[in-house]
ROSETOR-927711 format. One record per residue (C-alpha): x, y, z. Coordinates in pm, 1 decimal. Example, Ala and Ser with C-alpha at 12.3 -4.5 7.8 and 13.67 -1.06 7.14 Angstrom:
<recs>
       east      north         up
     1230.0     -450.0      780.0
     1367.0     -106.0      714.0
</recs>
This chain:
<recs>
       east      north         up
     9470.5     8271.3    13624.0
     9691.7     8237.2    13963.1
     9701.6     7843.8    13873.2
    10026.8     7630.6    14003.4
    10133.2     7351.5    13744.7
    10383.8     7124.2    13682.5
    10497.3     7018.9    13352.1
    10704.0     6761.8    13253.6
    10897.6     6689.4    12905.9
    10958.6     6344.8    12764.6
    11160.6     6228.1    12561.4
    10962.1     5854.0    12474.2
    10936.1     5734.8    12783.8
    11247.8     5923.8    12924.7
    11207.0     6239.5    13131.0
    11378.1     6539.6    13003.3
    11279.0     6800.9    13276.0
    11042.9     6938.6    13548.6
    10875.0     7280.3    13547.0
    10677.3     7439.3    13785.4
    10510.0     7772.7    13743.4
    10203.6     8020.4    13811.9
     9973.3     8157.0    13551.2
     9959.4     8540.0    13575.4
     9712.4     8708.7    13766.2
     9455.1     8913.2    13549.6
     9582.5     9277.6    13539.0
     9353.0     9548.8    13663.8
     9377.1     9820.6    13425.8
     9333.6    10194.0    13629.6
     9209.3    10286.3    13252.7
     9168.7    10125.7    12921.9
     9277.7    10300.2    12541.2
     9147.1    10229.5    12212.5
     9329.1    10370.4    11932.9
     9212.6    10733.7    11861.3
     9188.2    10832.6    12234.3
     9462.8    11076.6    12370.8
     9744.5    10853.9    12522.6
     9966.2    11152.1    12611.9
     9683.8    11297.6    12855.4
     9633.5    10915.6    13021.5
     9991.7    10949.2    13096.2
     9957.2    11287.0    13205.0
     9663.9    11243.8    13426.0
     9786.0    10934.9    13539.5
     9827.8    10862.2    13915.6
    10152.4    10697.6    14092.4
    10123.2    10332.1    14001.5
     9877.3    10346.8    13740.5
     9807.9    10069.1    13507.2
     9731.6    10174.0    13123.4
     9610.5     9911.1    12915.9
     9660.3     9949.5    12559.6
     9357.4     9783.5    12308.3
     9498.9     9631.2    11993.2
     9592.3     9936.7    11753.6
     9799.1    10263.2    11646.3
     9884.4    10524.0    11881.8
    10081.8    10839.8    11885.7
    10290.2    11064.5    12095.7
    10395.4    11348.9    11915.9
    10576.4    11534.9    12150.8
    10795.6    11437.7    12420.5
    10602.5    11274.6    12669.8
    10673.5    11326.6    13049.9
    10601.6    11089.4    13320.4
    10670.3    11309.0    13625.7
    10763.9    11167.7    13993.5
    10527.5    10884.7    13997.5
    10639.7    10529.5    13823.7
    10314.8    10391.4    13590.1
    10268.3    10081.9    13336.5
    10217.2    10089.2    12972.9
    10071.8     9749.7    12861.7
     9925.4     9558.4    12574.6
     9580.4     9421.5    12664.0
     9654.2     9168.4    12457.3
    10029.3     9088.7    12526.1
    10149.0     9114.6    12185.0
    10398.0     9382.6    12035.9
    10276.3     9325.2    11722.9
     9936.8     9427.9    11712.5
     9983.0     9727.3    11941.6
    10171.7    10005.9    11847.3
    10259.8    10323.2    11936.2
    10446.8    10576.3    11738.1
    10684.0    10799.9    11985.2
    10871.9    11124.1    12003.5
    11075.1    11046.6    12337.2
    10987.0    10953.8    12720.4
    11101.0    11145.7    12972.9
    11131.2    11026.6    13354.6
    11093.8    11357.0    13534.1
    11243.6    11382.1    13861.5
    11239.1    11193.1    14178.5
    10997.6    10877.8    14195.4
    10959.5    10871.6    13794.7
    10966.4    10534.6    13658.3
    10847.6    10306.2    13380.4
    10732.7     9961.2    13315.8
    10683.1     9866.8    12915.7
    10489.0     9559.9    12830.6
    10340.3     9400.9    12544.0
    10396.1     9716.4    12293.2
    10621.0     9831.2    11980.8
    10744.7    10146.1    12030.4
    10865.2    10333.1    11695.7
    11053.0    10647.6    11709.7
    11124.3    10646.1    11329.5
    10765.1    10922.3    11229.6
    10865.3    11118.4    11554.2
    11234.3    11186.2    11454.3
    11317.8    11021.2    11822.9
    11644.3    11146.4    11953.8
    11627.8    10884.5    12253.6
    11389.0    10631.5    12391.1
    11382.3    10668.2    12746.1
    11563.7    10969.4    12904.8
    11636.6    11067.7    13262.5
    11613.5    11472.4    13341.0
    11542.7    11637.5    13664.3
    11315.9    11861.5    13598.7
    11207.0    12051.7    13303.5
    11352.3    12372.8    13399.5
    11663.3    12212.5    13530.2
    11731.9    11880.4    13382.1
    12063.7    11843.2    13593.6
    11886.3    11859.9    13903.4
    11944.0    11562.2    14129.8
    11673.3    11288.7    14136.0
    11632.2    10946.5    14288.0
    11454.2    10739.0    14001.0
    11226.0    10389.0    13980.3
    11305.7    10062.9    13815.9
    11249.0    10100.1    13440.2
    11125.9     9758.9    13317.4
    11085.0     9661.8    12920.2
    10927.3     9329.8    12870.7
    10808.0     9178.3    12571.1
    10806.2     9525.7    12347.8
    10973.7     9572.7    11983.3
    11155.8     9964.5    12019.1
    11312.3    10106.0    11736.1
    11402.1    10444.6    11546.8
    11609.2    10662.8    11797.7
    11916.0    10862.1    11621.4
    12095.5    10896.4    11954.4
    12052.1    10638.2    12223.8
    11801.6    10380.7    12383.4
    11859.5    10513.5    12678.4
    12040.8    10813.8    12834.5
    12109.1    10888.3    13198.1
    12365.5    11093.4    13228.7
    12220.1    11430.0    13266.4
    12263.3    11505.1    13684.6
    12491.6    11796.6    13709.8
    12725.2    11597.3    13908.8
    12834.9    11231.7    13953.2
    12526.7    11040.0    14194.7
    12272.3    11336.2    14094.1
    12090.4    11075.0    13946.0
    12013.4    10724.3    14141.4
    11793.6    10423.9    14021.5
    11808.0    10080.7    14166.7
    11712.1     9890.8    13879.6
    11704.9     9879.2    13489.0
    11538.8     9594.2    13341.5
    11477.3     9492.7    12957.4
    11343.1     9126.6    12864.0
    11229.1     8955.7    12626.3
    11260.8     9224.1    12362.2
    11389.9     9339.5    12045.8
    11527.8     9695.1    12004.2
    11718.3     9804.1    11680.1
    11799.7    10088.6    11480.3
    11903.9    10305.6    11713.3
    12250.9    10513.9    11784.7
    12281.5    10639.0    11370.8
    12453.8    10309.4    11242.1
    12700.5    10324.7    11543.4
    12816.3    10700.6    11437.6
    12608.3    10866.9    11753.0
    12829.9    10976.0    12082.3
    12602.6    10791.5    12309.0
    12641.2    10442.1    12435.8
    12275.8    10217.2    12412.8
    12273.5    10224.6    12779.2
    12423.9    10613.1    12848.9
    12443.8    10614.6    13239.5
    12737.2    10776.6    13293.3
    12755.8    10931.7    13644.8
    12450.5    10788.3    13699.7
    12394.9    10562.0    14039.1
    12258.8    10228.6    13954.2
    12223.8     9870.5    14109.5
    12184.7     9674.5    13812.1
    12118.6     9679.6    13457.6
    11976.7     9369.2    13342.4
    11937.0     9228.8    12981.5
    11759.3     8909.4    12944.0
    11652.9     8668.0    12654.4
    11628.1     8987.3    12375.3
    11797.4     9100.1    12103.8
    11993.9     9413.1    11973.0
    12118.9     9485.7    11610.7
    12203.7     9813.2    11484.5
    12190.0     9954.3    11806.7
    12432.6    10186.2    11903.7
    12857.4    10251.0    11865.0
    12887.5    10054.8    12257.7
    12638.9     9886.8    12515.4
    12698.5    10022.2    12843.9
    12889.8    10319.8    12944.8
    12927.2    10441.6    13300.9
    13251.1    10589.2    13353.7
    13193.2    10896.7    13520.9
    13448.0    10810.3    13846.1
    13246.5    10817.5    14164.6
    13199.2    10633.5    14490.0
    12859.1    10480.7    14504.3
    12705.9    10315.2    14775.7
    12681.6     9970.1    14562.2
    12935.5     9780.4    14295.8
    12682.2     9818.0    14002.2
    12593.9     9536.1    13796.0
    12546.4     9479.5    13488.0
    12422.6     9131.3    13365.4
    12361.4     9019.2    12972.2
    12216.1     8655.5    12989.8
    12065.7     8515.2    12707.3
    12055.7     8743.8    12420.5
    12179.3     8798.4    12047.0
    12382.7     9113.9    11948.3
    12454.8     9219.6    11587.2
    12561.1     9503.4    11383.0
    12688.6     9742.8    11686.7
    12972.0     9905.1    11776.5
    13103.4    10236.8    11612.7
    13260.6    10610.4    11694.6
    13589.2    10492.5    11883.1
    13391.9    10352.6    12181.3
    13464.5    10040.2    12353.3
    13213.2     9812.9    12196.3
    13074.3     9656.1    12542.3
    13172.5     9808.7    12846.6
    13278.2    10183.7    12909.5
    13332.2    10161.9    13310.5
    13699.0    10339.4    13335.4
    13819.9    10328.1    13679.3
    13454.7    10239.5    13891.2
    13461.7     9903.5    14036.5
    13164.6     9674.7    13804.8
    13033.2     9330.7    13825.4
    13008.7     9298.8    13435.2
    12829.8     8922.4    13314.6
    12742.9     8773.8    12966.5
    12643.8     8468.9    12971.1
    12478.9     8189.0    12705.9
    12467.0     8522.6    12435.7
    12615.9     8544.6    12120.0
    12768.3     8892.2    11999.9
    12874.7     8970.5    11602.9
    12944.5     9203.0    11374.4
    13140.7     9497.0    11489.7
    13181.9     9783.8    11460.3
    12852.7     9898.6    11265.9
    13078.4    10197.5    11161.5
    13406.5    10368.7    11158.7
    13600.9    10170.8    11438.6
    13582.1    10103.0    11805.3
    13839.5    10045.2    12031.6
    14052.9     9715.3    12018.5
    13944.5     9639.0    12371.3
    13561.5     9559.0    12383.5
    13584.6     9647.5    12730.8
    13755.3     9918.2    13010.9
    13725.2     9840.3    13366.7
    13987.5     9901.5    13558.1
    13817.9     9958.1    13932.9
    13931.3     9811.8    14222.3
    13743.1     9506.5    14286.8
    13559.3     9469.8    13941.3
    13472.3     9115.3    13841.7
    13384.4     9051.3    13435.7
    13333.6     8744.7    13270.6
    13215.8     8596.6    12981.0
    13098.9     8218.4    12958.7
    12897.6     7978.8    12747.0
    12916.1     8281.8    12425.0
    12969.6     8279.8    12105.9
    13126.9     8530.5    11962.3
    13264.1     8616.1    11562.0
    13344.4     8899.6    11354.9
    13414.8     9112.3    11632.0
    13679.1     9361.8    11461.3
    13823.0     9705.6    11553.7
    13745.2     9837.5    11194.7
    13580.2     9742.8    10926.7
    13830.6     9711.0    10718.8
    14229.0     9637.1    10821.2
    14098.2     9650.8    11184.2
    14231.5     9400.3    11480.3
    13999.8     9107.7    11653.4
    13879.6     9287.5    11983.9
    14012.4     9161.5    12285.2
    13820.8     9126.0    12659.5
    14122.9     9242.8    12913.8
    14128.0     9114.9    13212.2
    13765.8     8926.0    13166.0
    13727.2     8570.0    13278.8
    13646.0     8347.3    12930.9
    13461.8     8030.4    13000.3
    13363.6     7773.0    12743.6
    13273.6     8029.5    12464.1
    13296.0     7975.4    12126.6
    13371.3     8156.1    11817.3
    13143.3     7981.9    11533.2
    13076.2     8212.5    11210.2
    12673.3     8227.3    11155.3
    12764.7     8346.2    10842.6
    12521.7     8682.9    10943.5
    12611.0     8994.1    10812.2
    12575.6     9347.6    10965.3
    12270.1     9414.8    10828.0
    12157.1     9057.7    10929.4
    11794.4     9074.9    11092.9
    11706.7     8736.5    11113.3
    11921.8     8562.7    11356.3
    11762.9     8182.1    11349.0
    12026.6     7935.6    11495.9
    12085.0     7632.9    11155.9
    11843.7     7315.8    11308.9
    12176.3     7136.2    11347.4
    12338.4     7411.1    11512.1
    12594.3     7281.8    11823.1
    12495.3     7644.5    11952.1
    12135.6     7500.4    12047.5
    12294.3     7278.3    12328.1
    12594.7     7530.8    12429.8
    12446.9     7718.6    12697.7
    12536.2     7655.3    13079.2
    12274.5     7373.6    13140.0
    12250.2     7273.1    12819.3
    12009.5     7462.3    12649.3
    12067.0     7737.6    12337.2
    12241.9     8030.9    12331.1
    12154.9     8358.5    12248.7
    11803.9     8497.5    12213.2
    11567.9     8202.3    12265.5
    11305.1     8346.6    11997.9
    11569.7     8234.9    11707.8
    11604.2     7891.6    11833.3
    11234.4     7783.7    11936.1
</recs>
């Protein structure tokens, strides 16, 4: 642990690349869970910054579960989503200071009859009521099996109630969420919500919602928020008129996707013919190193989406031959898409390529 190597890649004798990096530092757990002990009181009794380490096993939340102006950690003890699950009804940031960071976990909504995943309120008597939130961070979790939305944050009473500097998912896989595209809410619902950046990094999304990111609530915040895809596979999304991407109306966005590949819309009924609204003064979007098919206004008789004013750099628009229901989204060994990305490595999520 808290080693500095190098590591080099040949190629026979010819050197492909350098790598430097640090081996983690061994967490230290405030408290340690075995399945069968009461998760929703460690998060309850939990104190601002806490660490709660998760042992290998099934655990439950059956009611919503609040984590209330303090910002703890949910984490795997042993790093993998697949041997540690926990069954939830919905997490709730509560007020000012509340904030989240997901590691090493799958999170399924499906026994709970999970409206959201994460949701912002104020307070429980007055969810409108104006809060200043902490980075939410999702790394390395599987989340699935919320009717309504991944994540909503739209609840302050008025435009900048709610503030958070930064929302951050990597490495995962979230699905099934957003009823097939039909639901009213956007994966990422953060309309009138203040935010610095919303970051989505080497994961994957399929079924997930009728748009990705909505914030077009008009207000004057005190940054251009971005929002910045790099990465990452989306499938089977897109539904309820929305605009399949981007919802940002007239608020001035720095909106990115870059080495990603998108497919398959809409999941359901239609969305709009534009993928993305962004009309602010001063917005910059762009799109580079993508592929992109199958992106339709309708699922039947519809019209190939179009990006607006976006910036298109050396994308592509290669049929995988996936489907809407697609889960597996392996790139084909010969695949040009393996090479495509800005520096010459894969597209997409890098889970279906090594």
């Amino acid at each position: 642990a808290g080693v500095l190597y190098s590591a080099e890649l040949f190629d026979g004798t010819k050197s492909k690349g350098l790598v430097t990096f640090t081996t983690l530092l061994p967490t230290n757990y405030s408290v340690k869970l075995n399945p069968g002990d009461d998760l929703a009181a460690a998060i309850t009794n939990a104190a601002n910054g806490a660490i709660i380490g998760l042992n290998p096993g099934t655990y439950t939340l059956a009611t919503t579960s609040f984590i209330t102006q303090k910002a703890i950690t949910l984490k795997s003890t042993s790093g993998n989503p697949t041997d540690t699950k926990v069954n939830y009804k919905e997490i709730d940031l509560e007020g000012t200071g509340a904030g989240v960071t997901l590691s090493g976990i799958e999170f399924d909504g499906t026994a709970g009859a999970a409206l959201y995943f994460i949701n912002f309120i104020g307070s429980q008597a007055a969810n409108g009521s104006a809060a200043t939130f902490t980075n939410v961070v999702l790394e390395n979790c599987i989340v699935h099996g919320a009717t309504t939305a991944f994540l909503r944050g739209d609840r302050g009473t008025a435009a900048r109630d709610f503030k958070i500097t930064n929302i951050t998912v990597n490495n995962s896989v979230v699905y099934d969420m957003g009823l097939n595209g039909s639901s009213a809410y956007y994966t990422f619902h953060v309309n009138k919500m203040q935010f610095n950046t919303i970051s989505v990094s080497k994961s994957t999304f399929y079924n997930a919602g009728p748009g990705l990111v909505t914030a077009s609530t008009t207000y004057a915040g005190d940054v251009v928020p971005t929002v910045a895809i790099s990465n990452s596979t989306f499938n089977g999304f897109g539904g309820n008129a929305k605009y399949a991407l981007l919802d940002a109306s007239a608020n001035p966005i720095k909106f990115t996707i870059l080495n990603s590949i998108l497919a398959n819309t809409p999941k359901s009924g239609t969305v709009n013919a534009a993928a993305i609204r962004a009309t602010g003064a001063g917005s910059t979007l762009s799109i580079s190193n993508s592929n992109y098919f199958n992106l339709s206004s309708a699922l039947t008789g519809g019209t190939v989406l179009n990006f607006g004013t976006a910036t298109l750099t050396s994308n592509q628009t290669q049929n995988l031959g996936w489907s809407a229901t697609t889960t597996d989204f392996t790139l084909p060994a010969n695949s040009t898409l393996r090479t495509a990305g800005n520096t010459g490595s894969s597209i997409g999520d890098p889970r279906w390529t090594y």
